[in-house]
C-alpha positions in Angstrom: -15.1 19.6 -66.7 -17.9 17.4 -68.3 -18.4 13.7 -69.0 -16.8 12.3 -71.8 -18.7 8.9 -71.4 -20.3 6.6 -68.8 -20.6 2.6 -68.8 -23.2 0.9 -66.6 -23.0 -2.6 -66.0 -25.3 -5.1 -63.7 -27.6 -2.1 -62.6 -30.9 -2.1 -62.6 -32.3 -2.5 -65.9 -28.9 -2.6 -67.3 -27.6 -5.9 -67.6 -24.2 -6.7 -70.1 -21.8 -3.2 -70.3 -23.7 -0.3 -72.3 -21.2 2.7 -72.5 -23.1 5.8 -73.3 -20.8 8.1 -75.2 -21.4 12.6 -73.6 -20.4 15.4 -75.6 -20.3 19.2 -74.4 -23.9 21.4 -74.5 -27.2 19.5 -75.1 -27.3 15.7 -74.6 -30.4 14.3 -75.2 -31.4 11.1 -73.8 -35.1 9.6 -74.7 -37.2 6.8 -74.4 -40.2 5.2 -72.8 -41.1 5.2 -69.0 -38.7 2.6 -66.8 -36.6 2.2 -70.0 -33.4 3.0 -68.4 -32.8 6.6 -68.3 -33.2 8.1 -64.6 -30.8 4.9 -64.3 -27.7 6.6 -66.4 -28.3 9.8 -64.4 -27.7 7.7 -61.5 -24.5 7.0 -62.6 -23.4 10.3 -63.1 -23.9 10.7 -59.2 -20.5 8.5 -58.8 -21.5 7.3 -55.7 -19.4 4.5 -54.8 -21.7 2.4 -52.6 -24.4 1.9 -55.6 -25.4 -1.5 -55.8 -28.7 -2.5 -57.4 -28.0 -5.3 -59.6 -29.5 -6.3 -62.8 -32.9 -8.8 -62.2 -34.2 -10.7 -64.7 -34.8 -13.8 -66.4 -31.4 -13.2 -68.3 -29.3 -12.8 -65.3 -31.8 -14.8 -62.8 -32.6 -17.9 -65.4 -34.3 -20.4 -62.3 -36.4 -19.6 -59.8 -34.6 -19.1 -56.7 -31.0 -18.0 -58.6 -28.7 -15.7 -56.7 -26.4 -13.3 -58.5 -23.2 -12.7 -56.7 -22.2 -9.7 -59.5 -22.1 -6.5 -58.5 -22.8 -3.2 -60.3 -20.2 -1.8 -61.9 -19.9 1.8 -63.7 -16.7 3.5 -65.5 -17.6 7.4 -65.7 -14.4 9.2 -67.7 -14.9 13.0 -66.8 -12.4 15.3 -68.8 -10.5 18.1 -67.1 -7.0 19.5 -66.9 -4.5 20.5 -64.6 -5.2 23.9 -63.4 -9.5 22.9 -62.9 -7.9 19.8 -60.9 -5.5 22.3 -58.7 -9.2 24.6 -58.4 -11.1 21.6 -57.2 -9.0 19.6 -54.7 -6.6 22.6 -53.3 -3.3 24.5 -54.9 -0.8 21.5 -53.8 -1.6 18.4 -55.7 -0.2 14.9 -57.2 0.2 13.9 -60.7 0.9 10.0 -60.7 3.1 9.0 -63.0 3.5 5.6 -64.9 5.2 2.8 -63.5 7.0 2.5 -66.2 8.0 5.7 -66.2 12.1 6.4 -65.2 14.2 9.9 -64.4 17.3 10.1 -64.9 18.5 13.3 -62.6 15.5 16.2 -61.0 16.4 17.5 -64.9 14.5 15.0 -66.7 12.1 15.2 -64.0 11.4 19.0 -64.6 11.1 18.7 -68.0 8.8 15.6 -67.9 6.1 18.4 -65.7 6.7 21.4 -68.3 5.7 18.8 -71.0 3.0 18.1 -68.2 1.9 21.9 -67.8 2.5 22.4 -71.8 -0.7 19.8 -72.6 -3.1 20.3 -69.2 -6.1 18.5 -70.8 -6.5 14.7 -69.2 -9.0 12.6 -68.6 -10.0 10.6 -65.1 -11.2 7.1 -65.8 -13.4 6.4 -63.1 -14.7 2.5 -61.6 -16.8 2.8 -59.2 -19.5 0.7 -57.5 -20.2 -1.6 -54.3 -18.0 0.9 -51.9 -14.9 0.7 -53.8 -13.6 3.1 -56.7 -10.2 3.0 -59.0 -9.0 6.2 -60.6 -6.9 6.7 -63.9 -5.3 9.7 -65.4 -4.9 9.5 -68.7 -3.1 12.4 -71.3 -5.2 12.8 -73.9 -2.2 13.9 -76.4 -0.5 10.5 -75.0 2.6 12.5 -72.8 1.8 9.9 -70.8 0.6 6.0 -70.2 -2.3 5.9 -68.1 -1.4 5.5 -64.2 -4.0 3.7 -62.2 -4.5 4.0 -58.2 -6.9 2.3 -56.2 -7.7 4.0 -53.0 -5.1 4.3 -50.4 -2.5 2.9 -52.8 1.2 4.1 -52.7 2.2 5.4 -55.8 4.8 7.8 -57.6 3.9 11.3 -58.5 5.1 14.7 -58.9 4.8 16.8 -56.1 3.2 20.3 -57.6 1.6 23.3 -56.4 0.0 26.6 -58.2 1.1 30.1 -56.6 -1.3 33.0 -56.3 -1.5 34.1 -60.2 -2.5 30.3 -61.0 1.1 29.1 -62.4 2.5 25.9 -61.9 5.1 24.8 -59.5 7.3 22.0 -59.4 8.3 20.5 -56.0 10.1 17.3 -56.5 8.7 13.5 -56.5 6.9 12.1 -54.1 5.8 8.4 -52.8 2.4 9.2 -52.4 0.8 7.8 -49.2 -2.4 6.6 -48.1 -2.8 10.0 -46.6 -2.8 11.9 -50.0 -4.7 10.3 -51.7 -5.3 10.5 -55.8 -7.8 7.9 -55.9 -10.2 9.8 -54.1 -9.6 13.1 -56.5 -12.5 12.2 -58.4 -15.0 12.7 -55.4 -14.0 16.5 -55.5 -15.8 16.5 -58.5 -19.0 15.6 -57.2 -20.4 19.0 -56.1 -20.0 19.9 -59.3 -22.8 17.6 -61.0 -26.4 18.7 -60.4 -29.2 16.9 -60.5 -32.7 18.2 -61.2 -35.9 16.3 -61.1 -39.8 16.2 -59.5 -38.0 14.2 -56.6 -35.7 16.8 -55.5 -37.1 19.6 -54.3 -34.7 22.1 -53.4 -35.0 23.2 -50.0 -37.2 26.8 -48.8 -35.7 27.2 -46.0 -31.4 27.1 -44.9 -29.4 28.7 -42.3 -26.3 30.2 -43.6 -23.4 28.5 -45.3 -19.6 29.7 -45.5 -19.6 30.4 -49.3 -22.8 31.2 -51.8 -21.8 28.1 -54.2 -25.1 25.7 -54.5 -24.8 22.7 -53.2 -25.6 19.7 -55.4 -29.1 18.9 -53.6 -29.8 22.8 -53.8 -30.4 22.3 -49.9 -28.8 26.3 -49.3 -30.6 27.6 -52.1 -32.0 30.2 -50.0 -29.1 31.4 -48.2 -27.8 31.3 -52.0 -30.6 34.0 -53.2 -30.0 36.3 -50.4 -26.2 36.4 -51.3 -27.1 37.3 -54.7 -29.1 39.9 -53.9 -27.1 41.3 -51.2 -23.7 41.2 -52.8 -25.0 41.1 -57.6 -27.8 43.6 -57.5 -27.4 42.9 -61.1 -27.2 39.7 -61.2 -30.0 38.7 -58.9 -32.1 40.9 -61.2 -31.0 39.2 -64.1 -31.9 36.1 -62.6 -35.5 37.5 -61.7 -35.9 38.0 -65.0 -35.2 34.6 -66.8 -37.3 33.0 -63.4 -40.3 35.7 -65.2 -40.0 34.7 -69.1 -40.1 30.8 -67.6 -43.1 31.5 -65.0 -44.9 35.1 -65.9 -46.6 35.1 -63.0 -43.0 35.7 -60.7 -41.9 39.2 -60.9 -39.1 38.8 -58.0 -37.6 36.0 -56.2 -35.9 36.8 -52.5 -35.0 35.1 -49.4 -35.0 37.2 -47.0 -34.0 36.0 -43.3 -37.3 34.7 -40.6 -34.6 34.6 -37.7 -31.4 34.9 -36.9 -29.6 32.4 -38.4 -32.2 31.2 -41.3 -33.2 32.7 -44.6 -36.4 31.7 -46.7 -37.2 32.2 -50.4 -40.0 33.7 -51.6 -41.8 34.4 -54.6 -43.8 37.7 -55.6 -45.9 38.4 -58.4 -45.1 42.3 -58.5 -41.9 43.8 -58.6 -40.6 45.2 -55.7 -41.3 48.9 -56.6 -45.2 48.1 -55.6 -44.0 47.3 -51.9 -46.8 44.5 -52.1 -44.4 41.9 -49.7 -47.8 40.6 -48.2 -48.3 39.3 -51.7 -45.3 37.0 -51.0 -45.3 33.3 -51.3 -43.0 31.0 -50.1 -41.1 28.5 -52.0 -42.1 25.2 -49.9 -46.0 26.9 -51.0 -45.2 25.7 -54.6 -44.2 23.5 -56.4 -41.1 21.5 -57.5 -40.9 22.9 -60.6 -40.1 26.3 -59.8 -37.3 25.8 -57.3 -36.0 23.4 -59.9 -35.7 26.2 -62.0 -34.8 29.1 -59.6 -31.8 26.3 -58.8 -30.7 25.9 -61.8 -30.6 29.5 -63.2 -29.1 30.3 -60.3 -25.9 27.6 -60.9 -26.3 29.0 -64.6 -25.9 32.6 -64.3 -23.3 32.9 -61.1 -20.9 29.2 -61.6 -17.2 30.9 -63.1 -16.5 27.3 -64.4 -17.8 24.5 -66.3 -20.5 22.7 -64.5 -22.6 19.5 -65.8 -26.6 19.9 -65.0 -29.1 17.1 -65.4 -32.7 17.3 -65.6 -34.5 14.3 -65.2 -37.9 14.6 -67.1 -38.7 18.1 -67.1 -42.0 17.4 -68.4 -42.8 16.0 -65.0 -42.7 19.1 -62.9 -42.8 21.9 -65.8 -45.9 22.8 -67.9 -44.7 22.6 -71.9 -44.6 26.1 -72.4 -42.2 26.6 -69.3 -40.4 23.8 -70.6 -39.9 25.2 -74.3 -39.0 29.0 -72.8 -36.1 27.3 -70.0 -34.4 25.5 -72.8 -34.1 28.6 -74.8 -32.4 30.1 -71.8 -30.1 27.3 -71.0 -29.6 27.4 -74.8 -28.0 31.0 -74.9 -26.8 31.0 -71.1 -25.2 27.7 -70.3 -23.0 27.2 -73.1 -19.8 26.7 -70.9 -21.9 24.1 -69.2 -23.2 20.2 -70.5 -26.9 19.6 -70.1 -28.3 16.4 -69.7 -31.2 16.3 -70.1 -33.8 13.0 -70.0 -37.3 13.2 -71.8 -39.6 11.4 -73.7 -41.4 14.1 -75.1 -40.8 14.9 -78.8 -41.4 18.9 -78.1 -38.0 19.0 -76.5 -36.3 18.0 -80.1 -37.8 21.1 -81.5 -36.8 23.8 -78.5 -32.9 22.5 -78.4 -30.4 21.6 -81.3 -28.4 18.5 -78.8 -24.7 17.4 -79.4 -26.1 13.8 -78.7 -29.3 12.0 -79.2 -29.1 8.8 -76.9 -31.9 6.3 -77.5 -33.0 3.9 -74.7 -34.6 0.8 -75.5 -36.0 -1.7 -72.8 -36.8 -5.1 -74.4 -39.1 -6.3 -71.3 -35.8 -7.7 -69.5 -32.7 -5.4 -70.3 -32.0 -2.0 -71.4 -30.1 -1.4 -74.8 -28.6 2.2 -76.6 -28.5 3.3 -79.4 -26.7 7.2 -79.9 -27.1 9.5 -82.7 -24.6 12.5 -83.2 -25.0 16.2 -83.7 -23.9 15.6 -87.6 -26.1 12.8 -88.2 -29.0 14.3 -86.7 -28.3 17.7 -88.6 -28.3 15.5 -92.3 -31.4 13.5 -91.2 -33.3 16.8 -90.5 -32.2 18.0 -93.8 -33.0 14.8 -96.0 -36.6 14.4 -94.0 -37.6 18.3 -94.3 -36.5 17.5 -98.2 -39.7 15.1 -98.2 -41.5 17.7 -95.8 -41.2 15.7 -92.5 -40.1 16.9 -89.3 -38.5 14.6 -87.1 -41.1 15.1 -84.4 -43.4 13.2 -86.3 -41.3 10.3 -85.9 -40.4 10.3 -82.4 -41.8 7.2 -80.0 -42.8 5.4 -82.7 -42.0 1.9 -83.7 -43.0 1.8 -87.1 -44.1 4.1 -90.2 -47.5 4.1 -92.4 -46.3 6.8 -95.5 -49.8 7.6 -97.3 -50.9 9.2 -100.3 -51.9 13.1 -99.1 -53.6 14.8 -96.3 -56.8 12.7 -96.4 -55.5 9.2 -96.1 -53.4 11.1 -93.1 -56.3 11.8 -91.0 -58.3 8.5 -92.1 -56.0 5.8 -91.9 -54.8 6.4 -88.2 -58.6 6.1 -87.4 -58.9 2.4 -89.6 -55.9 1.1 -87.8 -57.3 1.9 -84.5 -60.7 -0.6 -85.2 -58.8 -3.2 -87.7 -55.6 -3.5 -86.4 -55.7 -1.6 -82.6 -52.4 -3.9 -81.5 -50.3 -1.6 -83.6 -52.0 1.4 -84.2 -50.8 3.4 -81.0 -47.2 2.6 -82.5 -48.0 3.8 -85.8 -47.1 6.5 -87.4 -49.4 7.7 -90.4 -47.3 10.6 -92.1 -48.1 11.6 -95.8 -45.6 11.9 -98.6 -44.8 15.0 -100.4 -46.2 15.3 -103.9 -47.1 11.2 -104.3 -50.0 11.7 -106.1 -48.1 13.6 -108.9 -45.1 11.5 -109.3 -45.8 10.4 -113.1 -46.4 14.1 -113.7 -43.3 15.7 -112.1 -41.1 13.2 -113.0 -40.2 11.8 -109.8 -39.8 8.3 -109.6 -41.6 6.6 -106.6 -39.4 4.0 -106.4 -36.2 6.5 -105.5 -38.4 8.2 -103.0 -38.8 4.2 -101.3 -35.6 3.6 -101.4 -34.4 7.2 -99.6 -37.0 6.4 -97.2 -35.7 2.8 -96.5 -32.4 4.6 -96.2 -33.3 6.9 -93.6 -34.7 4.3 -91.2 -31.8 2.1 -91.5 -29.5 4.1 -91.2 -30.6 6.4 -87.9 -32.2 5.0 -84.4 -34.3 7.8 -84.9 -35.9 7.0 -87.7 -38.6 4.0 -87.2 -38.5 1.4 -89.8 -41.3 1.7 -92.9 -43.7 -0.7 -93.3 -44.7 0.9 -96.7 -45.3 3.5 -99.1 -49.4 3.1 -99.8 -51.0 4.9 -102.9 -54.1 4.5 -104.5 -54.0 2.6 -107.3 -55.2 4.6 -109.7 -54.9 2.9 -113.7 -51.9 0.7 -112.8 -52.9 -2.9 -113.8 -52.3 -5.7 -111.3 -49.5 -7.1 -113.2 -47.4 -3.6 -112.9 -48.4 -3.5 -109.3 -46.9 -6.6 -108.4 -43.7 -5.4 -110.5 -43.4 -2.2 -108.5 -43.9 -3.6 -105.2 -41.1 -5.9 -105.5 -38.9 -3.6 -106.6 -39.6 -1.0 -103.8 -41.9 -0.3 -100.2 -44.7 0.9 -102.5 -48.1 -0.9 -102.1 -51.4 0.4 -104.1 -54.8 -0.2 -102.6 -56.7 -3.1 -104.3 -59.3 -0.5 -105.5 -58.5 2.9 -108.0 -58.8 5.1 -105.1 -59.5 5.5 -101.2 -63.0 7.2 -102.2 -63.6 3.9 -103.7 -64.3 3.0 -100.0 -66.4 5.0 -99.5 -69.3 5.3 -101.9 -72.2 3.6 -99.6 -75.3 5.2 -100.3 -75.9 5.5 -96.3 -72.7 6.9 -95.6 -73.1 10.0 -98.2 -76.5 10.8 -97.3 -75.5 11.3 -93.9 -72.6 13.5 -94.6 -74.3 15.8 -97.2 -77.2 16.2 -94.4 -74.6 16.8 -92.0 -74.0 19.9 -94.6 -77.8 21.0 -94.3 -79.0 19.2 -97.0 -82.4 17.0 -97.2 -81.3 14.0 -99.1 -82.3 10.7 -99.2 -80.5 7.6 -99.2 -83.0 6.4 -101.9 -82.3 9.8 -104.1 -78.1 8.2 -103.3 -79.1 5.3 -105.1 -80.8 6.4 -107.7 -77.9 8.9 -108.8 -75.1 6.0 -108.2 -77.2 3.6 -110.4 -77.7 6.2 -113.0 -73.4 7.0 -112.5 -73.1 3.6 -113.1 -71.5 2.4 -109.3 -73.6 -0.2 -108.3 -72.7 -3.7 -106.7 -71.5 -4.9 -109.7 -69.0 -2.4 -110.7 -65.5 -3.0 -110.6 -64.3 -0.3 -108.4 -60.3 -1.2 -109.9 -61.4 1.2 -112.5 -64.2 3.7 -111.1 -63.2 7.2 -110.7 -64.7 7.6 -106.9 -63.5 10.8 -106.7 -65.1 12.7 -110.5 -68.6 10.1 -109.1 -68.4 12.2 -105.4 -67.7 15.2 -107.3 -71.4 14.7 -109.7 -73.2 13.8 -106.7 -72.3 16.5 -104.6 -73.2 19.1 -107.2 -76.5 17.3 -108.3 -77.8 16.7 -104.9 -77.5 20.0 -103.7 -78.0 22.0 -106.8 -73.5 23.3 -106.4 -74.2 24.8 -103.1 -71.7 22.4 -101.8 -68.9 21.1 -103.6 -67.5 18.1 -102.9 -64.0 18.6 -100.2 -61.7 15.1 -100.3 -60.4 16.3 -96.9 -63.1 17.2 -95.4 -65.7 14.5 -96.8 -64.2 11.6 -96.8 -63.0 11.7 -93.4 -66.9 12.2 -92.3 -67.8 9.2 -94.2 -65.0 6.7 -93.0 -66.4 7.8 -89.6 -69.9 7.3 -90.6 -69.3 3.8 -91.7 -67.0 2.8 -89.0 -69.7 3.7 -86.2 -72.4 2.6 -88.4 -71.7 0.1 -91.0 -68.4 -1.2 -90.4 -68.2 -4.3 -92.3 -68.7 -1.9 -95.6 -64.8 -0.9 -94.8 -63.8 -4.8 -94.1 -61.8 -5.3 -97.5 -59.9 -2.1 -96.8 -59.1 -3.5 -92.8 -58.4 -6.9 -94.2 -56.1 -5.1 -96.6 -54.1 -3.4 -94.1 -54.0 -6.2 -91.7 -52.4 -8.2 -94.3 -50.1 -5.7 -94.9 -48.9 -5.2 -91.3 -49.1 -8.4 -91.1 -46.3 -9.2 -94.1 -44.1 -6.4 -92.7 -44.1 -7.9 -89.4 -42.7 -11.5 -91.0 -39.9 -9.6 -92.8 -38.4 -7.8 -89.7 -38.5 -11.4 -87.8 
């Protein structure tokens, strides 16, 4: 089994119907805090008496409004026959259409070998406010979807599965309120887990009839001690992946405290050292580590498909235990789907997921958007191309793409004085090769448009606000020209050391270096370079003038670095003399500014 899809309607932060489309292995869902996503876990509980409804000035326009909605959710889980006869028992019911006619228990044979020929069907699932309606519907379209709501009579084939798992027919049946199909989907239940910080799977059970974890983890201990008593190997195995996740676990056991309990507890030797007095047990610790013992466990001993959600890792695992665990579940849960719910971009670099699914809360309501396996494979591609991983990207509403490594470092620090509403939301990322465009033949304004591409065609790819280079020689008028045609924007002087050539500024930074200069001896060199106050800095070379001072001020014995000088002095002037780097904060306001007008 796994979940083809779920809608959520009315609940919580969800207001009109979002469907969120699942696929098998790694789903993905990200966003902010309280943006929706523990909320579409709780749906995949399919608890029929959840009822939060949506609040919020769109649903709740006056003060004092009622809502008299309820929420609703459709979960459609995929399965076939012989997991449905597993599930709920050998005998079971197939309804059958009511449209559906027999002429003779002939055509009603053959209708259930065409039945047992194509097994694979999906349950449809509405549920909420106590009540629940089921459908099955053939996915090769055998046959037209027959609906039930609980307790309903309804027509079916009567069939059972003998003891080597084949199929049985036993005649047709009016099904009763006795039998009833419209509860099948509740047998799934047990087989959804659900992991998070909140659920802390229990240290302590008394003994169960059968060693299947239950889907609150609540036997895990009586689970353990199974294992080890009855899959010496396998308990070991799993000792070993609880290790490479925590190295400071050797062994986990549970052995029994009385007669009729059994308590886990974790060691940090292995058991050949006899060291039990070392033990500690699992209520000791934290979530985090029966979440995982848990899980591997379900991992490593379920014969069948299971789903298993994790509901912000990051909460209750360090990132290293994070990265190592999805590596596991990577290589040992491949039978199984993993949703998983994060907002931290390291989790897009430890797992390759089937879905990426987005969520977006406006202030009011919660919005998806979904990116699939394909799409997310050709974006890496096309943004490793221009040397940018798509961890870069991820939480961010908006892009900055600089010149080089410099402007890199510098400009996140510029935004966060001149424009701090929308630095934190900024992403400063450099371009690949920019400053040698002209010489390598790449034109700039194909390298704006891929990039425009990219973010409109993929959630995951914020929106550009520009391309920024330094002008270099390009004269006002083929500025203008370029920027219409394209993202690209040049700095209103030749060059970001342009900025920077304040006689204060560079004799702090070369005496940072060890060097006794003055900012008299500054002046006197700039004057004699020609920069002074009245110097059009549209066609200075700031760079070559750093370059001459540099050498002549401290005879070569430092030469000037670009990424590791001008950094120093955009800090220098920003704590110092600030209004020196107003035009270039005016600048970039202005162009945050224009951006902003185009998206509204």
């Amino acid at each position: 089994m796994y979940f083809k899809s779920i809608q959520i309607e009315n609940f919580k932060s969800f207001w009109k119907n979002q469907e969120i489309k699942l696929e098998k292995g790694f789903n993905l869902f990200i966003g902010a805090n309280n943006s929706g996503k523990t909320s579409a876990l709780d749906a995949l509980d399919l608890e029929r008496g959840t009822n939060q409804p949506h609040r919020s000035i769109n649903s709740l326009p006056e003060y004092g409004s009622t809502t008299s909605e309820t929420s609703k959710f459709r979960a459609v889980i995929a399965t076939n026959i012989q997991e449905l006869a597993r599930i709920v028992g050998t005998r079971l019911y197939l309804p059958i259409p009511v449209t559906r006619s027999f002429n003779g228990e002939a055509e009603q044979k053959q209708y259930f070998q065409e039945l047992i020929a194509n097994p694979q069907f999906d349950l449809l699932i509405d549920y909420g406010n106590g009540s629940s309606n089921v459908v099955f519907k053939w996915t090769d379209g055998l046959s037209q979807p027959a609906s039930m709501q609980r307790g309903e009579a309804i027509y079916s084939i009567d069939a059972s599965f003998n003891e080597v798992n084949l199929p049985i027919f036993n005649g047709l049946n009016n099904y009763s309120a006795g039998q009833n199909i419209g509860g099948y989907f509740e047998k799934y239940i047990p087989y959804v887990y659900r992991f998070s910080a909140q659920r802390q799977p229990a240290g302590i059970s008394a003994a169960y009839n059968d060693a299947r974890l239950d889907r609150v983890a609540s036997n895990l201990p009586f689970c353990i001690n199974h294992l080890q008593s009855n899959d010496a190997e396998g308990h070991k195995r799993l000792c070993e992946l609880v290790n490479r996740v925590f190295p400071n676990v050797q062994w986990v056991q549970a052995p029994p405290i009385n007669n009729t309990q059994f308590e886990v507890h974790c060691l940090p030797l292995l058991p050949i050292s006899r060291r039990e007095d070392l033990a500690v047990p699992l209520n000791r610790m934290g979530s985090g580590i029966g979440n995982v013992i848990a899980m591997l466990y379900v991992v490593l001993t379920a014969r069948h498909p299971q789903v298993i959600a994790i509901d912000e890792p990051n909460s209750f695992l360090h990132p290293r235990a994070l990265r190592e665990l999805l590596q596991i579940l990577a290589i040992e849960a491949t039978q199984h789907q993993i949703i998983l719910t994060a907002h931290s971009a390291d989790v897009l670099t430890a797992i390759k997921p089937s879905l990426i699914t987005m969520f977006d809360f406006d202030g009011a309501t919660t919005s998806v958007k979904q990116v699939n396996a394909q799409d997310i494979s050709l974006l890496r591609t096309d943004l490793s191309d221009l040397g940018i991983h798509m961890t870069d990207l991820h939480g961010r509403d908006r892009v900055l793409w600089v010149e080089g490594q410099t402007e890199e470092i510098v400009m996140p620090e510029l935004l966060r004085v001149f424009c701090p509403e929308i630095a934190a939301g900024t992403a400063v990322l450099r371009v690949e090769h920019t400053g040698t465009f002209e010489k390598k033949g790449v034109d700039p304004i194909e390298v704006s448009k891929l990039y425009t591409r990219l973010s409109g065609s993929s959630a995951l790819v914020p929106p550009m606000v520009a391309i920024l280079l330094d002008r270099e020689l390009h004269t006002k008028a083929e500025c203008v020209k370029l920027e219409k045609k394209s993202n690209l924007k040049f700095l209103e002087r030749r060059m970001l050391e342009n900025y920077v050539l304040i006689p204060d500024a560079i004799a702090a930074v070369l005496n940072a270096l060890g060097e006794a200069v003055t900012t008299e001896k500054v002046i006197e060199l700039l004057t004699k370079l020609k920069v002074t106050d009245d110097s059009d800095l549209t066609k200075i070379d700031g760079a070559k003038v750093l370059k001459q001072i540099f050498a002549e001020l401290t005879d070569a014995r430092h030469e000037f670095k670009k990424t590791r000088d001008v950094p120093e002095l955009i800090s220098y002037l920003l704590v110092n003399q600030a209004d020196k780097l107003s035009e270039l904060g005016a600048y970039l306001k202005k162009l945050f500014k224009s951006k902003d007008k185009q998206n509204h």
